[in-house]
C-alpha positions as CSV (number, residue, x, y, z in Angstrom):
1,X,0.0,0.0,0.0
2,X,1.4,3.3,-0.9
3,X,0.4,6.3,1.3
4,X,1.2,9.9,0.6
5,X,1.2,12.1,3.8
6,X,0.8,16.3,3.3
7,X,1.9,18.9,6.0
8,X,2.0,22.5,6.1
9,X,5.0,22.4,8.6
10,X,7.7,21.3,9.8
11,X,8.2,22.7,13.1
12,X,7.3,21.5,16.7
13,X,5.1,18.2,16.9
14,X,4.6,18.1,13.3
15,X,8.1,15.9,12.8
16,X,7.9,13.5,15.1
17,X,4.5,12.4,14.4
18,X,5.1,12.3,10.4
19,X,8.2,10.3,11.0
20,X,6.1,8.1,13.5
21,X,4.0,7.1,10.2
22,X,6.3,7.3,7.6
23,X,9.3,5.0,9.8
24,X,6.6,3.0,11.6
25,X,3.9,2.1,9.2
26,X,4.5,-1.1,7.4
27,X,3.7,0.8,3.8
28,X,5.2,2.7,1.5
29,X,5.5,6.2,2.3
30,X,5.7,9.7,0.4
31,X,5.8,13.1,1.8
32,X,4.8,16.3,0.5
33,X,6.3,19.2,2.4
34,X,7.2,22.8,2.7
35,X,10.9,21.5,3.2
36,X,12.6,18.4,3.0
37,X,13.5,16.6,6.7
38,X,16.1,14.5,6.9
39,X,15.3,11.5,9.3
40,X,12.3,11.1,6.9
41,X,12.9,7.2,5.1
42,X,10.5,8.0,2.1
43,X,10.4,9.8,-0.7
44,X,9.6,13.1,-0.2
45,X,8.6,16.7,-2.9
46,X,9.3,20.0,-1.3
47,X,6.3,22.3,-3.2
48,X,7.2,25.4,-4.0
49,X,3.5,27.1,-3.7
50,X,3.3,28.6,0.0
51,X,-0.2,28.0,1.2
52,X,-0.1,31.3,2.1
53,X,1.0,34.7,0.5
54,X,2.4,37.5,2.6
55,X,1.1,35.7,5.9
56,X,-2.0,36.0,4.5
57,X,-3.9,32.8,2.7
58,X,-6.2,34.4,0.0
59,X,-8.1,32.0,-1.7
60,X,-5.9,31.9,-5.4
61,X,-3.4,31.6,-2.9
62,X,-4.7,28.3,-1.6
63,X,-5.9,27.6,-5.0
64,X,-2.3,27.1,-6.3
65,X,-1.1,25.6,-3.6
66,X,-3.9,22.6,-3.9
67,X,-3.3,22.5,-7.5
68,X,0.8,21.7,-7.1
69,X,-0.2,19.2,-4.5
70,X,-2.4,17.4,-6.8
71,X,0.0,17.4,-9.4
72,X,2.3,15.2,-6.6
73,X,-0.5,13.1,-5.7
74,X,-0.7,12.2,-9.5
75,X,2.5,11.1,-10.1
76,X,2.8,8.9,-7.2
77,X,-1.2,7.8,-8.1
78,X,-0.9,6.3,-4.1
79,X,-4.1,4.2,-2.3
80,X,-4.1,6.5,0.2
81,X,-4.0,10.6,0.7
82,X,-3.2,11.9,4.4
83,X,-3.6,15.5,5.1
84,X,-1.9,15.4,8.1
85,X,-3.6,19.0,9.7
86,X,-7.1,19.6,8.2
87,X,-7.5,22.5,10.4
88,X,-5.9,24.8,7.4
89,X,-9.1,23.5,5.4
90,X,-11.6,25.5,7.7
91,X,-11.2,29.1,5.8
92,X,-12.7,28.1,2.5
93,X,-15.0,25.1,3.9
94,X,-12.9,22.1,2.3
95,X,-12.1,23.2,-0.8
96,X,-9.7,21.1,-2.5
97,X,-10.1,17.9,-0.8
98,X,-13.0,16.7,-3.9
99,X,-9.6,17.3,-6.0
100,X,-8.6,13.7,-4.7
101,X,-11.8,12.3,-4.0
102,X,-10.2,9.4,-6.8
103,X,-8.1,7.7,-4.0
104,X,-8.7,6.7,-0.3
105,X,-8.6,10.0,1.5
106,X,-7.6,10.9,5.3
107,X,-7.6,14.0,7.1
108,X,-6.4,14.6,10.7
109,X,-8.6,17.1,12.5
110,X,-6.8,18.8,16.1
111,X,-9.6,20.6,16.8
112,X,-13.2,21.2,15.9
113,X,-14.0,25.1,16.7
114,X,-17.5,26.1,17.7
115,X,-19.9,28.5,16.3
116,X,-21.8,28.1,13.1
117,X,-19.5,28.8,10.3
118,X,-17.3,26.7,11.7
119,X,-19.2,23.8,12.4
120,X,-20.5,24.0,8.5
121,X,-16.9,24.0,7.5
122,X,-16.2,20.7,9.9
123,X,-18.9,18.7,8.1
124,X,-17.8,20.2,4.6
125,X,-14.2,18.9,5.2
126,X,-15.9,15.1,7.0
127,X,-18.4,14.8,3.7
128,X,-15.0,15.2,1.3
129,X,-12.8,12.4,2.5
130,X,-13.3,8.7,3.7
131,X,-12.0,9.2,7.3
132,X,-11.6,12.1,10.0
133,X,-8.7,10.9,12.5
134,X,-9.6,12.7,15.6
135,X,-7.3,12.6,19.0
136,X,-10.2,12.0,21.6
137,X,-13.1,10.0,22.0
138,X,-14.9,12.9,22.8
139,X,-14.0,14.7,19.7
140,X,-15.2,11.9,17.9
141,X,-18.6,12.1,19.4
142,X,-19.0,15.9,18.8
143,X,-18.6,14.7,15.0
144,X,-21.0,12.8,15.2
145,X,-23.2,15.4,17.1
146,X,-22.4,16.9,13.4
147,X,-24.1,14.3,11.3
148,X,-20.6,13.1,10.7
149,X,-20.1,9.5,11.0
150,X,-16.8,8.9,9.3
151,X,-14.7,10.0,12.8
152,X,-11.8,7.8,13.9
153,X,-10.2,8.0,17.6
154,X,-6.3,7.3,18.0
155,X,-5.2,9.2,20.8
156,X,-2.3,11.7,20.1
157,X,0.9,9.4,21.7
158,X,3.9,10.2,23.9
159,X,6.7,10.1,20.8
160,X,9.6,10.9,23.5
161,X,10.6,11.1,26.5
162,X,13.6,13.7,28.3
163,X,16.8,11.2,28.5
164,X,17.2,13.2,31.8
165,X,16.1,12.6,35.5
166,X,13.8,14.9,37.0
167,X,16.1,16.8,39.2
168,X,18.5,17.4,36.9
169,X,15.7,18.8,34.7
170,X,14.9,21.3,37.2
171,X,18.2,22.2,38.0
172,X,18.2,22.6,34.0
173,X,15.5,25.2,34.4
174,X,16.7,26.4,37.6
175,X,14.4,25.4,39.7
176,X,14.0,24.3,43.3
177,X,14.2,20.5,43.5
178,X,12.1,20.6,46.8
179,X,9.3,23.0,45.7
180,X,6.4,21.6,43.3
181,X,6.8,23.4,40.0
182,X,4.0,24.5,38.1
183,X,4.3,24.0,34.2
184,X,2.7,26.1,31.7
185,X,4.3,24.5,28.6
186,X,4.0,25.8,24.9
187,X,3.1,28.6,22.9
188,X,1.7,31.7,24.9
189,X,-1.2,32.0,23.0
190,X,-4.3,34.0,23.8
191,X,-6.6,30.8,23.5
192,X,-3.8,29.3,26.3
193,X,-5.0,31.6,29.1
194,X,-1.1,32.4,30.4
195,X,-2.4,35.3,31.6
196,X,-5.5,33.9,33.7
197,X,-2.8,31.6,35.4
198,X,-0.6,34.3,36.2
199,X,-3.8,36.5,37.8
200,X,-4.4,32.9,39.6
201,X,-1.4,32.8,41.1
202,X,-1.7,36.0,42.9
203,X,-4.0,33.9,45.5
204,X,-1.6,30.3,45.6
205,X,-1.2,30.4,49.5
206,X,1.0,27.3,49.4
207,X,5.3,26.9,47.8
208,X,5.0,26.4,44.6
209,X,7.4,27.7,41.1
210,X,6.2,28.5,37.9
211,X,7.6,27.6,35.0
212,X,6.4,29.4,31.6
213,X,8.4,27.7,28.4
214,X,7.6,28.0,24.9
215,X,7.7,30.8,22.4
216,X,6.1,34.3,22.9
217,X,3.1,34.9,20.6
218,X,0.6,37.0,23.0
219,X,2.3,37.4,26.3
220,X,5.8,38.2,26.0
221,X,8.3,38.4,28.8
222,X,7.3,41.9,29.8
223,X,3.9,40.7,30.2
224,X,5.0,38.0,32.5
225,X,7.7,40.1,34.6
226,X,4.4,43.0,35.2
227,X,1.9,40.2,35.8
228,X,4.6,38.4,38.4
229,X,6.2,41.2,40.2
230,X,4.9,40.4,43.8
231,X,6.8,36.8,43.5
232,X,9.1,36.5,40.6
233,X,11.3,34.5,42.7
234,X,9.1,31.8,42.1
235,X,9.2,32.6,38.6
236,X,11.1,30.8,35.6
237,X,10.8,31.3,32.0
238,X,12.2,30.4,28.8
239,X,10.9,32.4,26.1
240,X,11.3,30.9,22.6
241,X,10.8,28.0,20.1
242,X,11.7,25.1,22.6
243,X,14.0,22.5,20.9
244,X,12.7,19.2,21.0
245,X,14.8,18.7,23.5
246,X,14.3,21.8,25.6
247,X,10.3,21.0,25.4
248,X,11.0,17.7,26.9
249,X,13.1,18.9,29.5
250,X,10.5,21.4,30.5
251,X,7.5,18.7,30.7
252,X,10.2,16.5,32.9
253,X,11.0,19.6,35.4
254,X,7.3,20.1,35.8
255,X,5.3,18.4,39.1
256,X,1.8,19.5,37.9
257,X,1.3,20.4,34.2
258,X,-1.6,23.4,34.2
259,X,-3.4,24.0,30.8
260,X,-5.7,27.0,31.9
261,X,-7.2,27.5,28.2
262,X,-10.1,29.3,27.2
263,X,-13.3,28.1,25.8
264,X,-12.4,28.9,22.4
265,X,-9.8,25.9,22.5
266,X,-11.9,22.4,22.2
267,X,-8.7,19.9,20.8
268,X,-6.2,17.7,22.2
269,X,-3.6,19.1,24.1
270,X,0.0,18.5,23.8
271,X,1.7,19.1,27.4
272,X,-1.1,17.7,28.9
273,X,-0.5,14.0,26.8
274,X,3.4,14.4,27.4
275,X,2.8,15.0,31.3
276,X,0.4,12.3,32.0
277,X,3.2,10.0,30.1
278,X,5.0,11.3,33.3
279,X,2.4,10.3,35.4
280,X,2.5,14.3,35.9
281,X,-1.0,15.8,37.7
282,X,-3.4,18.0,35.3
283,X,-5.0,20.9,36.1
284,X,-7.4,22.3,33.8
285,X,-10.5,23.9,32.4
286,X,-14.2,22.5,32.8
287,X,-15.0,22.5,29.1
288,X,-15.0,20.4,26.3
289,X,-12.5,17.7,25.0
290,X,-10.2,19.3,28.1
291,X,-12.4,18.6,31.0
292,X,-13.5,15.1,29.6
293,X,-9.8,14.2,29.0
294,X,-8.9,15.2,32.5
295,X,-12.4,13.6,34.6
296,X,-12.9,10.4,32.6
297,X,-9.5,9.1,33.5
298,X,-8.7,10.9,36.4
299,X,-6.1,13.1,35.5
300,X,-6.1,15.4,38.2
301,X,-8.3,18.2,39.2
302,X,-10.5,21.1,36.9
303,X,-11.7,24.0,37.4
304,X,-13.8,26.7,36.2
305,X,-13.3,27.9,32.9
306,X,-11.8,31.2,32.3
307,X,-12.2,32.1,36.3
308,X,-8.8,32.7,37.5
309,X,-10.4,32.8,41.2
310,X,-11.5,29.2,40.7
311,X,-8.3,27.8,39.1
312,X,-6.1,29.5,42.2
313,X,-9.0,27.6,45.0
314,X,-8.2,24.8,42.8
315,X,-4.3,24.9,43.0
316,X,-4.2,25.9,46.6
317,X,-6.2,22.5,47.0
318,X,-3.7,20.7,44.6
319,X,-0.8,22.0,46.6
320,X,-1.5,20.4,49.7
321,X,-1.7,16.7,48.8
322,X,-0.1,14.4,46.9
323,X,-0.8,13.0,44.0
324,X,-1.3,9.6,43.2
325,X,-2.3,7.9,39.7
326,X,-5.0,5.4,39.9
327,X,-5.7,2.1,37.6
328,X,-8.1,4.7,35.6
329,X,-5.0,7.2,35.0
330,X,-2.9,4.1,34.2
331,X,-4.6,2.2,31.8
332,X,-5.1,5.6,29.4
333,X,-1.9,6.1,30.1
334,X,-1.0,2.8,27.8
335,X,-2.8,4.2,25.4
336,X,-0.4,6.9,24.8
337,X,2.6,4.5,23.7
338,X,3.3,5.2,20.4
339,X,2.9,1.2,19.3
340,X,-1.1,1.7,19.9
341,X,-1.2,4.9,17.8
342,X,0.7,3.4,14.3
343,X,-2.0,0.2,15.0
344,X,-4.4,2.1,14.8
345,X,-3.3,4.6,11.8
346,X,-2.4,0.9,10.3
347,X,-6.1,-0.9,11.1
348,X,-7.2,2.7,9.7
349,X,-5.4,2.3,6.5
350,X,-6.2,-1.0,5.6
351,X,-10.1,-0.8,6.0
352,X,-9.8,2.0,3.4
């Protein structure tokens, strides 16, 4: 069976989960890509069409882009087309995907946004290809709240792990080994609620660090030096595209991983998978894929959305005992491992 897997990008998460597929799958593998990477054993076309022009992706933009693709997809004539992120395919509803509609075609969907546009676009994109890989079960089901029947769940897995012990992680970050560390991991989006964690913290009565790692998009490190003044001892950042590595390290150094995001976010999240891979405690928000994630297999403790009140009751509660992972926490804990996501992409990919 020959597959051909498409990406936007190359940075963060996006290589070690291509290379999962494309080294792990027992197929032949193709890769169309903004740039060619290395540890990739497949053939691989760099297209020269940017899906987007001058940051901005007009629609003759995205046009030309799917047309070079296709022209790829052609050549190779493959059983299978994976769209690796079909979140690019909200904007213009879909369009493109009928293009390929001649082979087996997969899309991989990291979130589904709400509101009505948006939910149109979703079941545009689900009615244009066979399947719609989706990295929850409950994700899944708000598909098929959609009409959509053609969701698949593999849960997003744990690709690596820091080659480093715990202490000398935090001693990395310089951090006190003997005070829990708080971990805010990733991008400082808007949508990540940084700044409702840092307005939380004002009322932590109990020891605790914080550790903010990832690269600056909305809250920059003046932002965080303001918002922190009153105890920027307890303070540590690094502010910039984390290595591989350095993201690793960071997940490691951290005792409770806290993913305060706003109701706009409804998808899997990254730090969160990587901590409980640690065994790590969660803290998070009471909505959507986040506080069904976190509850159903008892990942820690939630709180309410968007109230930065709540989330500091919440950590001053999560502060004062220990935790302790359960069977619950354990066994969807296995389902990380990377050998349970390429069965699944592989059980996937035969049935089509």
């Amino acid at each position: 069976m020959k597959i051909v897997y498409i990406d936007i990008n190359t940075l963060g998460h996006h290589i070690p989960y291509i290379s999962a597929l494309v080294n792990g799958c027992d197929n032949e593998a193709v890769a169309i890509l903004p740039q060619r990477v290395e540890e990739l054993n497949c053939r691989q076309y760099k297209y020269e069409t940017s899906d987007r022009k001058n940051g901005k992706r007009s629609f003759l933009q995205f046009k030309k882009w799917i047309n070079e693709i296709y022209e790829y997809v052609e050549k190779e004539n493959p059983d299978v087309v994976h769209f690796l992120n079909a979140d690019f395919f909200y904007r213009y509803f879909g369009y493109g995907l009928n293009k390929f509609k001649k082979y087996k075609t997969v899309t991989t969907m990291h979130c589904l946004r709400d509101g009505f546009l948006n939910k149109m676009s979703a079941k545009m994109i689900s009615s244009s290809v066979d399947s719609v890989v989706l990295h929850s079960e409950f994700l899944k089901d708000k598909l098929s709240c959609y009409g959509k029947t053609n969701g698949v769940h593999i849960e997003y897995p744990n690709f690596k792990k820091s080659p480093y012990s715990k202490t000398d992680d935090k001693e990395y970050y310089g951090l006190d080994v003997a005070v829990p560390v708080l971990g805010c991991i990733g991008e400082t989006r808007n949508d990540k609620g940084l700044d409702i964690m840092l307005e939380a913290l004002r009322n932590v009565k109990y020891p605790f660090q914080l550790l903010v790692a990832g690269k600056p998009v909305h809250f920059d490190e003046e932002y965080i030096k303001e918002k922190t003044a009153a105890f920027s001892n307890k303070v540590r950042t690094k502010l910039e595209f984390l290595s591989d590595e350095d993201f690793l390290r960071a997940i490691n150094a951290t005792d409770i991983i806290v993913v305060p995001y706003r109701k706009v976010f409804d998808a899997a999240s990254g730090p969160l998978g990587e901590g409980v891979a640690l065994g790590r405690c969660i803290v998070g928000p009471d909505h959507g894929n986040l506080c069904n994630t976190i509850t159903k297999n008892h990942l820690g403790y939630t709180f309410e959305s968007e109230n930065p009140l709540s989330l500091a009751e919440t950590l001053n509660e999560v502060l004062q005992k220990e935790f302790v992972t359960d069977e619950v926490y354990e066994n969807y804990r296995k389902t990380l491992d990377v050998s349970c996501f390429l069965n699944s992409y592989n059980n996937l990919y035969n049935s089509l």
